[in-house]
N, CA, C and O atoms as a printed pandas DataFrame, in Angstrom:
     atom_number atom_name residue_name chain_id  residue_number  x_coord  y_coord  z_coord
0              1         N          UNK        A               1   32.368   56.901 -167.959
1              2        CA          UNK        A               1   31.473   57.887 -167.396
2              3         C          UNK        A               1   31.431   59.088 -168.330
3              4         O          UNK        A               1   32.483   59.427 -168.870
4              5         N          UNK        A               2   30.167   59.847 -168.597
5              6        CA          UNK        A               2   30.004   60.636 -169.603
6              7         C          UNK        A               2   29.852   61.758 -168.827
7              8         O          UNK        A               2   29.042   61.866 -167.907
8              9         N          UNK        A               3   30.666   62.629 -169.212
9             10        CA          UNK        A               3   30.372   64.619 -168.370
10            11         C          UNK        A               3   29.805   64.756 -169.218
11            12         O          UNK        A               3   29.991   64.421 -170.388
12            13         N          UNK        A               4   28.531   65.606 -168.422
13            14        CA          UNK        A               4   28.405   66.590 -169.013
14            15         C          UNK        A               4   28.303   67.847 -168.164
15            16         O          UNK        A               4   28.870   67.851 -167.071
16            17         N          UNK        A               5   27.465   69.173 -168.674
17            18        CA          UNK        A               5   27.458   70.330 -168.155
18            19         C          UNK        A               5   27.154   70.781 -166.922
19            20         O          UNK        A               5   27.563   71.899 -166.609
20            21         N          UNK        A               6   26.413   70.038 -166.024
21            22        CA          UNK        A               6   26.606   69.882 -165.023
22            23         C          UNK        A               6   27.662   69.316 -164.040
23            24         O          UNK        A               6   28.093   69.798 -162.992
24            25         N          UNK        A               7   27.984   68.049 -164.734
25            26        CA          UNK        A               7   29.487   67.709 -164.119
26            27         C          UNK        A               7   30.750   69.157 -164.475
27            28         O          UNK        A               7   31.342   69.553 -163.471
28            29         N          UNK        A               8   30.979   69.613 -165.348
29            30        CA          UNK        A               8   31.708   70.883 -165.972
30            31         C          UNK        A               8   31.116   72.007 -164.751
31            32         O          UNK        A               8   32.059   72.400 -164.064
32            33         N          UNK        A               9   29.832   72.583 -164.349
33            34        CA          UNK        A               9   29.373   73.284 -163.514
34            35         C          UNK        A               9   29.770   73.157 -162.063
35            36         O          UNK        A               9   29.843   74.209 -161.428
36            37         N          UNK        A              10   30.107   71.728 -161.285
37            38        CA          UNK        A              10   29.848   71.485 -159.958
38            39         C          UNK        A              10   31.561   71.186 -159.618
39            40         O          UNK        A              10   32.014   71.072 -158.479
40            41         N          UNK        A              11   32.466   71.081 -161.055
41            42        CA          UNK        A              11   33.612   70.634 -160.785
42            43         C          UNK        A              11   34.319   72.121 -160.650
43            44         O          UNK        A              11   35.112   72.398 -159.750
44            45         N          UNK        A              12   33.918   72.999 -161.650
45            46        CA          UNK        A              12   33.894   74.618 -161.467
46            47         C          UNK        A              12   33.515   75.455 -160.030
47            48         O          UNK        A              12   34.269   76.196 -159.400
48            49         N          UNK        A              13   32.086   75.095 -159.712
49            50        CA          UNK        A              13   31.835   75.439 -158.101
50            51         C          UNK        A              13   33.418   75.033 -157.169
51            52         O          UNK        A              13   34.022   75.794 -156.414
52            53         N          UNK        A              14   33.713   73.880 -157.464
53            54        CA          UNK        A              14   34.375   73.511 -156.424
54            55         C          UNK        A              14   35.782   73.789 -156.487
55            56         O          UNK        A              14   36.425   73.665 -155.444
56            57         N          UNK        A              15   36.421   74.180 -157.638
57            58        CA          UNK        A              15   37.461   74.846 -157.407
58            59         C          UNK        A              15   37.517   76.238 -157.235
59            60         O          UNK        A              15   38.584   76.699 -156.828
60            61         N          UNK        A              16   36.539   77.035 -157.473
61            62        CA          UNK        A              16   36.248   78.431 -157.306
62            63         C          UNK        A              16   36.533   78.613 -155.469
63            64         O          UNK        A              16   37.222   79.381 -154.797
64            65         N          UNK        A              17   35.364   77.175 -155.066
65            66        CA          UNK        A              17   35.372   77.203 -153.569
66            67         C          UNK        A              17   36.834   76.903 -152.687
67            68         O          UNK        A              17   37.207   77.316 -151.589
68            69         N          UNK        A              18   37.275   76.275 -153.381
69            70        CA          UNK        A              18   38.855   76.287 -152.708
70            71         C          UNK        A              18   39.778   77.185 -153.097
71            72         O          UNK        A              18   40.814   77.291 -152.441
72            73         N          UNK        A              19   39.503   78.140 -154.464
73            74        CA          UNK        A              19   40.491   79.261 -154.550
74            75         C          UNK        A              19   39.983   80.190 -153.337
75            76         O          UNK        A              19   40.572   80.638 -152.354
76            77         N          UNK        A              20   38.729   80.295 -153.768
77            78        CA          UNK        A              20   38.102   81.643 -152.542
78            79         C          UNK        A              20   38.672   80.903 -151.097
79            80         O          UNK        A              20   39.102   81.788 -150.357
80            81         N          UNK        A              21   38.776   79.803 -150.599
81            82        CA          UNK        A              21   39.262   79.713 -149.346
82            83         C          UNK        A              21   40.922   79.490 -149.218
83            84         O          UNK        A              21   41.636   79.663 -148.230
84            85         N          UNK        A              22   41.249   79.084 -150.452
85            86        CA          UNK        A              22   43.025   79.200 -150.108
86            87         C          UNK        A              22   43.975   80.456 -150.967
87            88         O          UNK        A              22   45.174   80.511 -151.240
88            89         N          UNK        A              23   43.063   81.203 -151.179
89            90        CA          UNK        A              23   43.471   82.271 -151.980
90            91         C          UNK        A              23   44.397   83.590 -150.920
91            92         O          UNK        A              23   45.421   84.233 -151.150
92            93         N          UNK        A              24   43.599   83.565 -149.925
93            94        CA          UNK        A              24   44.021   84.350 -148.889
94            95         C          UNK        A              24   45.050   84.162 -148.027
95            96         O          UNK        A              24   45.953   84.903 -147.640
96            97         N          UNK        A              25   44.719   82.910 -147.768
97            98        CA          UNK        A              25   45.980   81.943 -146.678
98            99         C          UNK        A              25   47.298   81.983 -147.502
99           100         O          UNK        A              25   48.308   82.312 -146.880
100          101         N          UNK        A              26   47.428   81.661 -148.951
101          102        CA          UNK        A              26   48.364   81.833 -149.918
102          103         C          UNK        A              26   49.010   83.369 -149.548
103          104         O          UNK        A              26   50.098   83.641 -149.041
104          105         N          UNK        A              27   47.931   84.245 -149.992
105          106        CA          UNK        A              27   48.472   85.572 -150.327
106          107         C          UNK        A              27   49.048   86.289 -148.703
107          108         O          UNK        A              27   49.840   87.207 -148.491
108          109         N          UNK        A              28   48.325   85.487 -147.832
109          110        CA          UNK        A              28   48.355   85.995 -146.363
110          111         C          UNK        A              28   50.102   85.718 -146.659
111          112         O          UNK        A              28   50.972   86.520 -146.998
112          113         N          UNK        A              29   50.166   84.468 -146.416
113          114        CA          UNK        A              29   52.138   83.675 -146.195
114          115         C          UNK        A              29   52.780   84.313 -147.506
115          116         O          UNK        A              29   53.961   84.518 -147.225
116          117         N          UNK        A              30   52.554   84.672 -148.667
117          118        CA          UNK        A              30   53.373   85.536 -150.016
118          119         C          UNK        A              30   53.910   86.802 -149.026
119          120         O          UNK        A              30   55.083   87.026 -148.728
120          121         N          UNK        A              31   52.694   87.578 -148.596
121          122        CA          UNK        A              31   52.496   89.401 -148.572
122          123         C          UNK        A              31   52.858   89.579 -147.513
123          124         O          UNK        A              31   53.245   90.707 -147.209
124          125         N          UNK        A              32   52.867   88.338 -146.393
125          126        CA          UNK        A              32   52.976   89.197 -144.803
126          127         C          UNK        A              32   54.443   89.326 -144.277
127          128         O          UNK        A              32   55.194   88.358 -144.396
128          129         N          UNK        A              33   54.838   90.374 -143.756
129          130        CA          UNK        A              33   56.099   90.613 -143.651
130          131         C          UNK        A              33   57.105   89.855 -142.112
131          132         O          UNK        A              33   56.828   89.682 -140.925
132          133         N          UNK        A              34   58.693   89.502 -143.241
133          134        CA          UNK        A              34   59.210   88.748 -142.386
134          135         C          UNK        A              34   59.991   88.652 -141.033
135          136         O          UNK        A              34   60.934   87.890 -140.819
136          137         N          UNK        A              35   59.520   89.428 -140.275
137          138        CA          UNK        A              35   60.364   89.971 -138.872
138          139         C          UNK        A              35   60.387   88.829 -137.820
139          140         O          UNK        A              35   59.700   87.815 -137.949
140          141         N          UNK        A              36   61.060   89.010 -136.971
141          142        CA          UNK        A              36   60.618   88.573 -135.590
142          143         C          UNK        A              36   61.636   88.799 -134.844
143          144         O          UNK        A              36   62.784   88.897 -135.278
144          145         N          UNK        A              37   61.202   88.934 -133.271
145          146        CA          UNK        A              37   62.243   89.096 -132.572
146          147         C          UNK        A              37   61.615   90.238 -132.104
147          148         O          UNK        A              37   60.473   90.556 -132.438
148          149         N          UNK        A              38   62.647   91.168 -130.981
149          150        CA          UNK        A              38   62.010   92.647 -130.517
150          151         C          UNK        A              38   60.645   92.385 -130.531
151          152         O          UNK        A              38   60.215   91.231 -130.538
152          153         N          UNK        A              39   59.724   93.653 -130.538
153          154        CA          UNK        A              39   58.511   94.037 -129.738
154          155         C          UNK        A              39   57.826   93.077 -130.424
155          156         O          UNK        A              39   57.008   92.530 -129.684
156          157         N          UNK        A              40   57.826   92.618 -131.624
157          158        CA          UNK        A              40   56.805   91.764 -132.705
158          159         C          UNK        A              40   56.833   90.404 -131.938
159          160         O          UNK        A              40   55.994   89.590 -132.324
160          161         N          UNK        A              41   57.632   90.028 -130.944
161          162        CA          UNK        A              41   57.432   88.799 -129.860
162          163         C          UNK        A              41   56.604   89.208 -128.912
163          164         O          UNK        A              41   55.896   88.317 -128.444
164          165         N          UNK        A              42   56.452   90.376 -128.436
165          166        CA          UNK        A              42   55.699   90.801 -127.003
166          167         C          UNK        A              42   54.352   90.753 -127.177
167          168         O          UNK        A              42   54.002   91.044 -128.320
168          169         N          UNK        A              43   53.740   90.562 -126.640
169          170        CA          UNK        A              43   52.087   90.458 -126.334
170          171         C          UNK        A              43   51.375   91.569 -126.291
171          172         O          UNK        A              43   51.292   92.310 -125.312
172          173         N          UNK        A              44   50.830   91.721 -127.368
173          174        CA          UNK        A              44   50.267   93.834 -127.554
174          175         C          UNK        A              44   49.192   93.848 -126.165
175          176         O          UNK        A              44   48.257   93.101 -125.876
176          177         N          UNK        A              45   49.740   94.970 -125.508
177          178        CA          UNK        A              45   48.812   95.276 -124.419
178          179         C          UNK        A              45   48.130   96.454 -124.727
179          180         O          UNK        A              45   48.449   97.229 -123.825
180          181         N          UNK        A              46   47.284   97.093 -125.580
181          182        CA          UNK        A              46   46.396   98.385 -126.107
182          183         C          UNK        A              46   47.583   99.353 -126.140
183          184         O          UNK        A              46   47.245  100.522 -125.959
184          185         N          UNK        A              47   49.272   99.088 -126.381
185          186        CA          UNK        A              47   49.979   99.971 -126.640
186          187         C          UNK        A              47   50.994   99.940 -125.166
187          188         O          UNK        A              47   52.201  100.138 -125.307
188          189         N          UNK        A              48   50.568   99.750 -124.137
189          190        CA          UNK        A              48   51.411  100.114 -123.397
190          191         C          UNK        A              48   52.625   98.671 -123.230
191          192         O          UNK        A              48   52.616   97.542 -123.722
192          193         N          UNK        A              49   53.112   99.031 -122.759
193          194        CA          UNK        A              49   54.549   97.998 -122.487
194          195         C          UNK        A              49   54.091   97.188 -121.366
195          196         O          UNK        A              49   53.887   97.555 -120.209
196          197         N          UNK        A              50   53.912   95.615 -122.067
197          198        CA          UNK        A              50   53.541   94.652 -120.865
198          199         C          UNK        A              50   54.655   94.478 -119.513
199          200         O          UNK        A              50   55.877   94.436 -119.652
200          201         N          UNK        A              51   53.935   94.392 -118.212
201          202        CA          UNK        A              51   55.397   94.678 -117.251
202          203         C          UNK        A              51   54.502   92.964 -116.415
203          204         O          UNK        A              51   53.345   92.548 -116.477
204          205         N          UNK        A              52   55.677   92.463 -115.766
205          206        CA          UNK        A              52   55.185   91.163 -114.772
206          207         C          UNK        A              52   54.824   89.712 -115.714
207          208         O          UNK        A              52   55.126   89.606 -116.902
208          209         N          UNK        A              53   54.397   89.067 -115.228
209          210        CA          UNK        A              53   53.766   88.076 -115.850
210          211         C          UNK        A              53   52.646   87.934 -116.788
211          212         O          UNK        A              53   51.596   88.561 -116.645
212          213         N          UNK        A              54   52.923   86.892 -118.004
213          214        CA          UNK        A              54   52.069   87.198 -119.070
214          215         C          UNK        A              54   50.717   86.269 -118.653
215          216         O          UNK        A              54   49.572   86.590 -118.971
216          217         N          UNK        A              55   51.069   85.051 -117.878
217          218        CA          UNK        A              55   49.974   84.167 -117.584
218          219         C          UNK        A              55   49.562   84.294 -116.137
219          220         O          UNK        A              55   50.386   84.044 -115.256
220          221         N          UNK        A              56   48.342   84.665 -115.848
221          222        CA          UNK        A              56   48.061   84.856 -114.447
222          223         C          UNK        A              56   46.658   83.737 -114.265
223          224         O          UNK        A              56   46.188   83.270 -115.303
224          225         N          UNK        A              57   46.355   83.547 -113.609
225          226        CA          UNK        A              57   45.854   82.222 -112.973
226          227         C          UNK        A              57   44.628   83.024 -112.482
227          228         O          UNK        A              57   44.529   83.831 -111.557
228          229         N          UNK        A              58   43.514   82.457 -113.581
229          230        CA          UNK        A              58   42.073   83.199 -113.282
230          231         C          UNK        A              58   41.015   82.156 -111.962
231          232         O          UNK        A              58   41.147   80.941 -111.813
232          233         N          UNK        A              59   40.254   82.841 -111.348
233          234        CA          UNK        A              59   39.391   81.895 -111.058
234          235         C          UNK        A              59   38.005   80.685 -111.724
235          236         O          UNK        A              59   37.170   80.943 -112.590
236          237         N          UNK        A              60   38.158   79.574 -111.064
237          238        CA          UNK        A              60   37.310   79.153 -112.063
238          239         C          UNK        A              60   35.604   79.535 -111.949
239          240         O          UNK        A              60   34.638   78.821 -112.221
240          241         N          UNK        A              61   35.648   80.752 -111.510
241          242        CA          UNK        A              61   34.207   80.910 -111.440
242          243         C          UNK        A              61   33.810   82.017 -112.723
243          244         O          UNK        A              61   32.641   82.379 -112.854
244          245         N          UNK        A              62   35.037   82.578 -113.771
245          246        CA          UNK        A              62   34.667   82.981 -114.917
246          247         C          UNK        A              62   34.445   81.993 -115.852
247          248         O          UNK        A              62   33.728   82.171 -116.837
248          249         N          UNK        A              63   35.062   80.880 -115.585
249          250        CA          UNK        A              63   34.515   79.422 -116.763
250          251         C          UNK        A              63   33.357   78.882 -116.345
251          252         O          UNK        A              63   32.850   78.048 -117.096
252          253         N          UNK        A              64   32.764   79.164 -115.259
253          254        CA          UNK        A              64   31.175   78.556 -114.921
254          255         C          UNK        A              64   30.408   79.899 -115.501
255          256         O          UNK        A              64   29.688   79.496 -116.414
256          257         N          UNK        A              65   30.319   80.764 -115.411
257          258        CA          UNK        A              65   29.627   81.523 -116.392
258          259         C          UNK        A              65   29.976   81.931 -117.146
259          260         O          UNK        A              65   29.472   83.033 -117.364
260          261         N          UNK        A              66   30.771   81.595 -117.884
261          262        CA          UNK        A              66   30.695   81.508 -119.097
262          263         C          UNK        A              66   30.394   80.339 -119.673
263          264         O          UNK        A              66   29.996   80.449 -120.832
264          265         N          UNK        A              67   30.455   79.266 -119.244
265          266        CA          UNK        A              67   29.757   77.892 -119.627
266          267         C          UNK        A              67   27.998   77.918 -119.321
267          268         O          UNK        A              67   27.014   77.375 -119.824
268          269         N          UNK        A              68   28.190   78.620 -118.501
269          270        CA          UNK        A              68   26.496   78.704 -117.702
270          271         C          UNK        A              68   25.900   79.405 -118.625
271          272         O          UNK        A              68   25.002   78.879 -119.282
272          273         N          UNK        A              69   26.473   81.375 -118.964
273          274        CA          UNK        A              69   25.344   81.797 -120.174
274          275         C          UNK        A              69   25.641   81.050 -121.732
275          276         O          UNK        A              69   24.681   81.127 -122.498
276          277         N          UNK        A              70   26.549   80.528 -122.125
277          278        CA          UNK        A              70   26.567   79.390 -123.438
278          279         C          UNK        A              70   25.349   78.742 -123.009
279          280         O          UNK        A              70   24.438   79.285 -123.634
280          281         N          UNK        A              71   24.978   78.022 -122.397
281          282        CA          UNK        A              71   23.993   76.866 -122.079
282          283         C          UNK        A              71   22.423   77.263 -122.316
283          284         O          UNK        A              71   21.565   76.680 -122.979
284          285         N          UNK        A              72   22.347   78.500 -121.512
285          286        CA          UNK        A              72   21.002   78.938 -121.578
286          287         C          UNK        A              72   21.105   79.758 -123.034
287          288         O          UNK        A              72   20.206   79.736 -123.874
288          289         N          UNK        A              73   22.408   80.509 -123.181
289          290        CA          UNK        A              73   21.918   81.137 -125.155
290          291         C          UNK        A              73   22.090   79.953 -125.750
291          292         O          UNK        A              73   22.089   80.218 -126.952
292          293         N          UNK        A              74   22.197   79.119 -125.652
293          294        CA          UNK        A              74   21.992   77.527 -126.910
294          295         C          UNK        A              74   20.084   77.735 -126.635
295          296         O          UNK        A              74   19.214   77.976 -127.471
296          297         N          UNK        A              75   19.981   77.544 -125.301
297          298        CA          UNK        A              75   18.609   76.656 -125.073
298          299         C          UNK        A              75   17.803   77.950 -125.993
299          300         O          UNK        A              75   17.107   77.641 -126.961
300          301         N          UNK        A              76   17.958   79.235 -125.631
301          302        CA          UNK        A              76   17.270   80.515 -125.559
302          303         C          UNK        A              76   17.067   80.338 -127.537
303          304         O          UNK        A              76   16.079   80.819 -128.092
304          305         N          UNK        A              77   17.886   79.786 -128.122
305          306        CA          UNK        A              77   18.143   79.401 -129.622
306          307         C          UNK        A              77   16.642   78.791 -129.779
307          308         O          UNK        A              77   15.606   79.344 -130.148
308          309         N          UNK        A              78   16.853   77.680 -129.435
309          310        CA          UNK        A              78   15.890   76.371 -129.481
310          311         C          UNK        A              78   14.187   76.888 -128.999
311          312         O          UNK        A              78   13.231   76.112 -129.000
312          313         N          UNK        A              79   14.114   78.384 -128.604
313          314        CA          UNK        A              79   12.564   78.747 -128.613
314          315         C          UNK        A              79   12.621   79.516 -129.763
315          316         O          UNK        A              79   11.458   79.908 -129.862
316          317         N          UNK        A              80   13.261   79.996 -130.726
317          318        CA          UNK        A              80   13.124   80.807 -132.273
318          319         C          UNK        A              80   12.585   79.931 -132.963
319          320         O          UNK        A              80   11.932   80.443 -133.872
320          321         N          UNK        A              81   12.558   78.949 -132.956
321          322        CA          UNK        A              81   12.013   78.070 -134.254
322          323         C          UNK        A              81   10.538   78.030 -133.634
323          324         O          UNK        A              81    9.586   78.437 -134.302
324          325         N          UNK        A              82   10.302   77.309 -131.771
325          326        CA          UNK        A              82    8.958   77.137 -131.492
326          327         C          UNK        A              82    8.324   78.525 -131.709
327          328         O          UNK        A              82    7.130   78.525 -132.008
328          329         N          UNK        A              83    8.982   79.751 -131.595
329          330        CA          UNK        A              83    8.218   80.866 -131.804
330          331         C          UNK        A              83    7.633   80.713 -133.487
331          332         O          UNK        A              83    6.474   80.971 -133.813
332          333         N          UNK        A              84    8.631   80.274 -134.365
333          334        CA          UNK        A              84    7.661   80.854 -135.660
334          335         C          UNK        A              84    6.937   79.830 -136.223
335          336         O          UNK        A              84    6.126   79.955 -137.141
336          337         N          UNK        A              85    7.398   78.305 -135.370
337          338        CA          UNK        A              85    6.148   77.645 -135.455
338          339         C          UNK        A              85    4.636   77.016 -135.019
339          340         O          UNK        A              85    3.946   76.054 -135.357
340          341         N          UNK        A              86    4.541   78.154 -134.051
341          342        CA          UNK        A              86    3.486   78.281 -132.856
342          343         C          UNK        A              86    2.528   78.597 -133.479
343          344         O          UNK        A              86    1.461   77.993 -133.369
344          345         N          UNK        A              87    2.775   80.009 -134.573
345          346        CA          UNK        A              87    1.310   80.076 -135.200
346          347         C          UNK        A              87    0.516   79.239 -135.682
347          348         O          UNK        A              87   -0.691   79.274 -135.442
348          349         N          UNK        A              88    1.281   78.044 -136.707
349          350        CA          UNK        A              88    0.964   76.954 -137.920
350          351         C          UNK        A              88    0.360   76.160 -136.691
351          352         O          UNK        A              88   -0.676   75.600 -137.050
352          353         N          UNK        A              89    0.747   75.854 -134.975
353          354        CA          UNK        A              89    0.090   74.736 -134.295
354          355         C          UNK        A              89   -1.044   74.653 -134.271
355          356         O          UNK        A              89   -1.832   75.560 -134.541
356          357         N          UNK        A              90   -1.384   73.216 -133.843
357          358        CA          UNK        A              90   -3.180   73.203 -133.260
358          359         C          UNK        A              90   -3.070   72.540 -132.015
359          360         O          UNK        A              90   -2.300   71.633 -131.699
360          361         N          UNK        A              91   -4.030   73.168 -131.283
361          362        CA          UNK        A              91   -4.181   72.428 -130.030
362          363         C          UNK        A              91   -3.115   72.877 -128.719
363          364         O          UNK        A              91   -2.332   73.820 -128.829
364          365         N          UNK        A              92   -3.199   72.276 -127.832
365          366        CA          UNK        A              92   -2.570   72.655 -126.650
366          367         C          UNK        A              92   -1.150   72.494 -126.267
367          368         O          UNK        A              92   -0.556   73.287 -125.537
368          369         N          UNK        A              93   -0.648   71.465 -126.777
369          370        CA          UNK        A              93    0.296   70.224 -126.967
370          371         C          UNK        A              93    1.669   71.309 -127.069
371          372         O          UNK        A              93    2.554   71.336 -126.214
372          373         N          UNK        A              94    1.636   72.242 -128.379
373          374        CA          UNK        A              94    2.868   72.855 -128.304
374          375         C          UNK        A              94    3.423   73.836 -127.212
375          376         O          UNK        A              94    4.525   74.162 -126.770
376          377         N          UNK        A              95    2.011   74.162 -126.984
377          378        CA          UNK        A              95    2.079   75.420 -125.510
378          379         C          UNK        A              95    3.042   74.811 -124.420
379          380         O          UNK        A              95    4.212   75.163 -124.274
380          381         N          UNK        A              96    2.329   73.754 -123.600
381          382        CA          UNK        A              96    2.667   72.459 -122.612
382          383         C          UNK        A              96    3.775   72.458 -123.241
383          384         O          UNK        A              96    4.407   72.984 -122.326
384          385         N          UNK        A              97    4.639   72.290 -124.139
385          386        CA          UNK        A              97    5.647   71.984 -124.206
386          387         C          UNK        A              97    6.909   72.699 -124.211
387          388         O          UNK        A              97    8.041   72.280 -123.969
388          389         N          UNK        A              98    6.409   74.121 -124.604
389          390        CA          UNK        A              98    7.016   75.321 -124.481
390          391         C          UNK        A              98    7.381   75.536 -123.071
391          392         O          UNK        A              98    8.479   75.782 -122.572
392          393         N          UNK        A              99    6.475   75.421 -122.657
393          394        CA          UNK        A              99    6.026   75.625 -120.843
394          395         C          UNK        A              99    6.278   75.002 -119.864
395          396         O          UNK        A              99    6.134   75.460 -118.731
396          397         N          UNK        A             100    6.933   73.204 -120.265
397          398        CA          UNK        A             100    7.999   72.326 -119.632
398          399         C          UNK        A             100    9.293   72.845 -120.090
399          400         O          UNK        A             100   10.196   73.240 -119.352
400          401         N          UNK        A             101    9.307   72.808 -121.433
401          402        CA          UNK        A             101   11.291   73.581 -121.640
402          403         C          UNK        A             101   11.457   74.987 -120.919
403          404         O          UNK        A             101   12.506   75.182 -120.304
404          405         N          UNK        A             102   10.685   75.773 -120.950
405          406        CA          UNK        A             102   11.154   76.564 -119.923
406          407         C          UNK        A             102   11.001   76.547 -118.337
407          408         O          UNK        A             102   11.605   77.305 -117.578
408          409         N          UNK        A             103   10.164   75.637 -117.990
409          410        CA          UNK        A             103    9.775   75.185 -116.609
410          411         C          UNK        A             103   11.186   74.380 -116.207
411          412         O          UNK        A             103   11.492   74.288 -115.018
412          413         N          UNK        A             104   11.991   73.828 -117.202
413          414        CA          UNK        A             104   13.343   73.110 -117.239
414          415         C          UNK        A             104   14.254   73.944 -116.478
415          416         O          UNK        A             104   14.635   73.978 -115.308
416          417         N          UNK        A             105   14.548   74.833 -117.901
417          418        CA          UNK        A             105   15.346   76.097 -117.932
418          419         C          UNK        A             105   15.085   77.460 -116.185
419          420         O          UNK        A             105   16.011   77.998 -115.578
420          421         N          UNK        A             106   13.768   77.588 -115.914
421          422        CA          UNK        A             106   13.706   77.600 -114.137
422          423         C          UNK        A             106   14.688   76.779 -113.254
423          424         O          UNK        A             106   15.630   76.923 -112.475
424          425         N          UNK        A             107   13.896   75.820 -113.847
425          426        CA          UNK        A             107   14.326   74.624 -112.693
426          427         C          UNK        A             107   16.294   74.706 -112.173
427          428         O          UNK        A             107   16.898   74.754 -111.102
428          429         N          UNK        A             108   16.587   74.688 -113.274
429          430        CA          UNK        A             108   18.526   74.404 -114.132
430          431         C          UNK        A             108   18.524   76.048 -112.933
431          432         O          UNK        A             108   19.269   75.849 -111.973
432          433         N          UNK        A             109   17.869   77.424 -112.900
433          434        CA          UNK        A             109   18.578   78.536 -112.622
434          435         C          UNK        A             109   18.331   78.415 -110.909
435          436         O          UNK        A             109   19.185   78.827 -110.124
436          437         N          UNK        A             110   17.313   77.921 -110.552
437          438        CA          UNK        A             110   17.225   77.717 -109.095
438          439         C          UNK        A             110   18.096   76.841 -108.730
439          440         O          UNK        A             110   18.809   77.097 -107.760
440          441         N          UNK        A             111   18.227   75.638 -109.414
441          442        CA          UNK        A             111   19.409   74.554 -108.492
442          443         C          UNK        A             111   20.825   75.269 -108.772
443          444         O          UNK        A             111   21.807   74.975 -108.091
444          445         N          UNK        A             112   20.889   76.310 -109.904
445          446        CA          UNK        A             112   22.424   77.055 -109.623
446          447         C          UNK        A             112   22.605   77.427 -108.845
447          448         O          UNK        A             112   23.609   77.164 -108.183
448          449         N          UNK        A             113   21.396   78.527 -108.409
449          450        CA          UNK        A             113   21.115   79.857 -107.202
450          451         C          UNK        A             113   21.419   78.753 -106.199
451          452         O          UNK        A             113   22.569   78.824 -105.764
452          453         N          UNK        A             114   20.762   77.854 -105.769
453          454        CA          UNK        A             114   20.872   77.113 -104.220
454          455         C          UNK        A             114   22.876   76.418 -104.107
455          456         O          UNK        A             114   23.622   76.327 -103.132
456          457         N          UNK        A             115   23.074   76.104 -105.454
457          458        CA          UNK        A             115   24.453   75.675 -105.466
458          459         C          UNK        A             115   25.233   77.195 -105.233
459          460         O          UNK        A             115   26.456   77.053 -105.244
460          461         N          UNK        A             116   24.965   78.051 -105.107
461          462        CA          UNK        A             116   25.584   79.226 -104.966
462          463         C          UNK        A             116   26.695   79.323 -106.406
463          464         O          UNK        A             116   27.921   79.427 -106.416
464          465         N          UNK        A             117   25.921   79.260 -107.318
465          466        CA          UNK        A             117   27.079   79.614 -108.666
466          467         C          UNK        A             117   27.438   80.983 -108.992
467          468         O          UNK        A             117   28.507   81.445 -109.393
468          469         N          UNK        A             118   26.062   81.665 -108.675
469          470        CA          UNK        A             118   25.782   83.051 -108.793
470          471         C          UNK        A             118   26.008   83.940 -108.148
471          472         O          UNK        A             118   25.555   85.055 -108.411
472          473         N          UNK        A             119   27.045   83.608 -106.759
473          474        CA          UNK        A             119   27.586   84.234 -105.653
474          475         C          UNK        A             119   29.044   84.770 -105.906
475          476         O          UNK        A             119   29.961   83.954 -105.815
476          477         N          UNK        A             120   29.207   85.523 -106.084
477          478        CA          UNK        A             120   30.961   85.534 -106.776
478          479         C          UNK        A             120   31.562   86.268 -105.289
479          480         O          UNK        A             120   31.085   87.154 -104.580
480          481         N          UNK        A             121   33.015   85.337 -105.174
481          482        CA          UNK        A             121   33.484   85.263 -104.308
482          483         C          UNK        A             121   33.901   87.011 -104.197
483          484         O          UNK        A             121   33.967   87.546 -105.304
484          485         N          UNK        A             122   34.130   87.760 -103.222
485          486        CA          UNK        A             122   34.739   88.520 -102.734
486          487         C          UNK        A             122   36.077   88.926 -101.985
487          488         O          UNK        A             122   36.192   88.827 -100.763
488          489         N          UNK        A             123   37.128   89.416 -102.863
489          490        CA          UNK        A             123   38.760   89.394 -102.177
490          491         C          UNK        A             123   38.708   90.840 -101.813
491          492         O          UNK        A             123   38.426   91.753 -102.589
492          493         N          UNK        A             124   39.083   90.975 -100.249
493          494        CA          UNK        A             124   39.621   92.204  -99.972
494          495         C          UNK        A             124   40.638   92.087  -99.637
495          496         O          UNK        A             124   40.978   91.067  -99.037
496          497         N          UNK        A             125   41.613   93.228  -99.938
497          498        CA          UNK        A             125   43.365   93.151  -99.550
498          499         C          UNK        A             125   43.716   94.801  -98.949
499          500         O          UNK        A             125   44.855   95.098  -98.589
């Protein structure tokens, strides 16, 4: 097999690309200092001194919305492209189609609302 300057160019890219990504991780484990034990074990709380338990037991109705707005900002993604290619369309076809994916995206927020997703429970003590 014969190199040439391009092979010399792309074999160059690619170790450049693994210094620039293991250059840091290297220098991170060289430079970072060796303690442990005392406060450098504790769980930084904005400064103050963590008191009670470190793991507390959330409800699962912060993982449904937060799974719920992921879902619609994915979909909400997927109209940027039909937006900048709406101008270049012809005909009716892309509209209608715009107008079922979001007729979808309705559809998906009413059967939440009726599932009561959007109701967040209330604790009084």
């Amino acid at each position: 097999m014969v190199f040439s300057w391009l092979n010399v160019a792309v074999f160059a890219c690619l170790a450049a690309g693994i210094a620039f990504a293991g250059g840091p991780l290297v220098a991170a484990f060289l430079l970072a200092p060796r303690t442990s034990g005392g406060a450098f074990a504790e769980p930084y709380e904005c400064g103050m001194v963590p008191r009670g338990q470190a793991w507390t037991r959330f409800g699962i109705n912060y993982s449904l919305y937060a799974l719920i707005f992921l879902s619609f900002d994915v979909d909400v993604l997927y109209l940027f492209p039909v937006a900048t290619a709406y101008p270049q369309s012809q005909g009716w076809g892309p509209l209608w189609a715009l107008f079922a994916f979001v007729g979808v995206l309705g559809l998906a927020m009413l059967y939440f609302q009726r599932k009561g997703v959007f109701t967040w429970p209330r604790r009084i003590r």
